[in-house]
C-alpha positions in Angstrom: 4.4 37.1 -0.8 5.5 35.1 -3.8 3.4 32.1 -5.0 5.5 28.6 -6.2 3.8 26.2 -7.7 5.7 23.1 -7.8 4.8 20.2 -10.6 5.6 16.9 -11.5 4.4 16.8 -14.6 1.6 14.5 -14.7 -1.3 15.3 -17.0 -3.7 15.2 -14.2 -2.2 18.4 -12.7 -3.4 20.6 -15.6 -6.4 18.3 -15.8 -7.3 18.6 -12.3 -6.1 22.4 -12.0 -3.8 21.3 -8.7 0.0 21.5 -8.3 2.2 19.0 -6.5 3.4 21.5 -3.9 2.6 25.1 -3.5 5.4 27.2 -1.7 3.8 30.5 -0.2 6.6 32.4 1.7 8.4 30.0 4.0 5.5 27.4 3.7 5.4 24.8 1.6 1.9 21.9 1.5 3.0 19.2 -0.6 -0.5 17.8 -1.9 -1.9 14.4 -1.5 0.5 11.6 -2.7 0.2 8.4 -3.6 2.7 5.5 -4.8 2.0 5.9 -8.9 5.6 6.3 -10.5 6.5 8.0 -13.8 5.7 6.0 -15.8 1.8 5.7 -14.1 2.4 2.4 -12.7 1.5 1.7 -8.9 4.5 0.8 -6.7 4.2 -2.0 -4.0 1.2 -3.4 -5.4 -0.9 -4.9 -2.0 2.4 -3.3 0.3 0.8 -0.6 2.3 4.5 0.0 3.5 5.8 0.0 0.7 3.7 2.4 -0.7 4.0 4.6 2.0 7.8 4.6 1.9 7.5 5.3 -2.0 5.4 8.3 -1.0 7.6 9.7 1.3 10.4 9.4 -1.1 8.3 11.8 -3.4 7.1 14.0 -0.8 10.9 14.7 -0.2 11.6 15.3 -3.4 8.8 18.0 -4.2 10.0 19.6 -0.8 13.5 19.6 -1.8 12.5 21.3 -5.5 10.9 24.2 -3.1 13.7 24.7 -1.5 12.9 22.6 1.9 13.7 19.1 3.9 11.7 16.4 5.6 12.8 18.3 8.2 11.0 21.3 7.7 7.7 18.8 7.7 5.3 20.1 10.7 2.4 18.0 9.7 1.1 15.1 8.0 -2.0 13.6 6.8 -2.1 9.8 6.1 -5.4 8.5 4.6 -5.9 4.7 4.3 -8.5 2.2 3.0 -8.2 0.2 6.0 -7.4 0.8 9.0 -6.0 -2.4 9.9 -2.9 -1.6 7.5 -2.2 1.3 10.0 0.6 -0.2 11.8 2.4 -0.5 8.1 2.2 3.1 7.2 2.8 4.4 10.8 6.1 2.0 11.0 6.9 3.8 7.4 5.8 7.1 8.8 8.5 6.4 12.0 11.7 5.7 10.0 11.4 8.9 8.1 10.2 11.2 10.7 11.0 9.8 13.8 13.5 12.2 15.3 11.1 15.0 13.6 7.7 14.6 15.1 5.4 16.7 12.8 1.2 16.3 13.9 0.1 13.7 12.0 -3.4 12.6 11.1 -3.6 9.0 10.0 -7.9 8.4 9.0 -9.5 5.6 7.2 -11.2 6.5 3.8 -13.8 4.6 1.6 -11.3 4.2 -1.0 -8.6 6.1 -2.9 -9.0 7.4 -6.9 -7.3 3.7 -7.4 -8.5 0.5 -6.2 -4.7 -1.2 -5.9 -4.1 2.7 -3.8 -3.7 1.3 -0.5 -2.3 4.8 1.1 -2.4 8.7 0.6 -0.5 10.9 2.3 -0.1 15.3 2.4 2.6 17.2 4.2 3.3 20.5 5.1 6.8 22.1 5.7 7.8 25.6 7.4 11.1 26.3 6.4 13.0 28.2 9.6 16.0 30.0 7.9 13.8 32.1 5.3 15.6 35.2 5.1 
């Protein structure tokens, strides 16, 4: 079974040894995301979601590089700093998977590798129509 690793190019990739995604067969797990654009800047600064919706924007894109669609998301892992902001990312988590359903995990953590990091968030895809 062929190995994919999927990058975005950030320096802490090599620095950290991780990829974005890794695609192993028909399975892809998209690595824990968080709402730092290009250019290393935070999007929606104190907007939990905001941030969340931002994430979700990039975990379609590395799924789309490998080959797969939000659609082929079976399960996601939200991490927060506070759990009272839960309502936020689950309302963003609803307008993109809604119709989908994956599991989801939504947990509160002591804090993220940012202070302004409000939300984190993994996915994993299975994608049907490998041949």
């Amino acid at each position: 079974m062929e190995r994919i690793n999927i990058s975005s190019g950030t320096r802490w990739e090599n620095e950290v040894g991780y990829s974005r995604a890794v695609k192993m067969g028909n399975m892809i797990f998209v690595s824990g995301t968080t709402s730092v654009n290009g250019k290393g800047e935070i999007y929606g600064l104190g907007n939990a979601y905001e941030q969340a919706k931002f994430i979700f924007r990039k975990i379609e894109t590395s799924l789309e590089e490998a080959g797969a669609s939000l659609k082929d998301v079976v399960r996601t892992r939200m991490y927060v700093v506070d759990i009272q902001i839960w309502e936020e990312v689950g309302r963003a988590h609803g307008e993109v998977f809604g119709d989908i359903k994956p599991s989801a995990t939504l947990v509160q953590v002591n804090s993220l590798v940012e202070p302004d990091l409000l939300v984190e968030i993994e996915a994993d895809a299975v994608i049907n129509n490998q041949e």
